[in-house]
C-alpha positions, 0 to 999 in steps of 0.5 A: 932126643934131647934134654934142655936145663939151665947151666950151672956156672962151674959147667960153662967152660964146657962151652970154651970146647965147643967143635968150632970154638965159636965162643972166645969168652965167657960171661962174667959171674953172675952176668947171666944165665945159660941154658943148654940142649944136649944129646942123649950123651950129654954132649951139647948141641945147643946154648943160648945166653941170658945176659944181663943188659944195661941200655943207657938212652937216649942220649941229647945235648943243647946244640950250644953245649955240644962239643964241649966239656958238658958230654965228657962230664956226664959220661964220667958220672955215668961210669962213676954210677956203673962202676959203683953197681958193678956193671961191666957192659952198657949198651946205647943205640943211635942211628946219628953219625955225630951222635956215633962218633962221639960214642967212638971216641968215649970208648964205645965199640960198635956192634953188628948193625942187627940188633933185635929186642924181645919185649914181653907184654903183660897183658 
């Protein structure tokens, strides 16, 4: 049987030694949360992440302004903002090609093409 807790954060390197050292880094302090399931010898056999995210959209510009100075501009002030709390990581989803290539070139990387969202309802 299997036990399931919550990993305190002096423990996460434990997860660096994995089998098939299938994670290369780990979160930064704080960052998020880490649960583990481990083996009735306290082997882990399963972790799942909760990070924090910050999704920064949508992104829209007036057709006269686009490809000028104006995005460049905000982008500094937004990395001025994240910067000033601290926040490592910022995601900003778009299906346009323009749009994605003006992301490359402000220094977004792109992710994987699946990229899956869990919403809980308050109902």
């Amino acid at each position: 049987m299997s036990t399931v807790r919550q990993l305190p954060e002096e423990e996460w390197p434990r997860l660096l030694d994995l089998p098939d050292k299938w994670l290369k880094s780990l979160p930064y302090s704080g960052e998020g949360v880490i649960f583990v399931a481990e083996d009735h010898k306290g082997d882990i056999i399963a972790f799942w992440m909760v990070l924090q995210a910050y999704h920064i959209d949508p992104v829209w510009i007036r057709e006269d302004h686009r490809g000028g100075l104006v995005p460049r501009r905000l982008w500094r002030r937004i990395r001025q903002f994240l910067d000033s709390c601290s926040i490592v990581k910022a995601f900003c989803l778009t299906e346009q090609a323009p749009v994605a290539g003006y992301l490359s070139r402000l220094g977004f990387r792109e992710l994987p093409d699946r990229t899956y969202v869990y919403h809980a309802k308050s109902e």
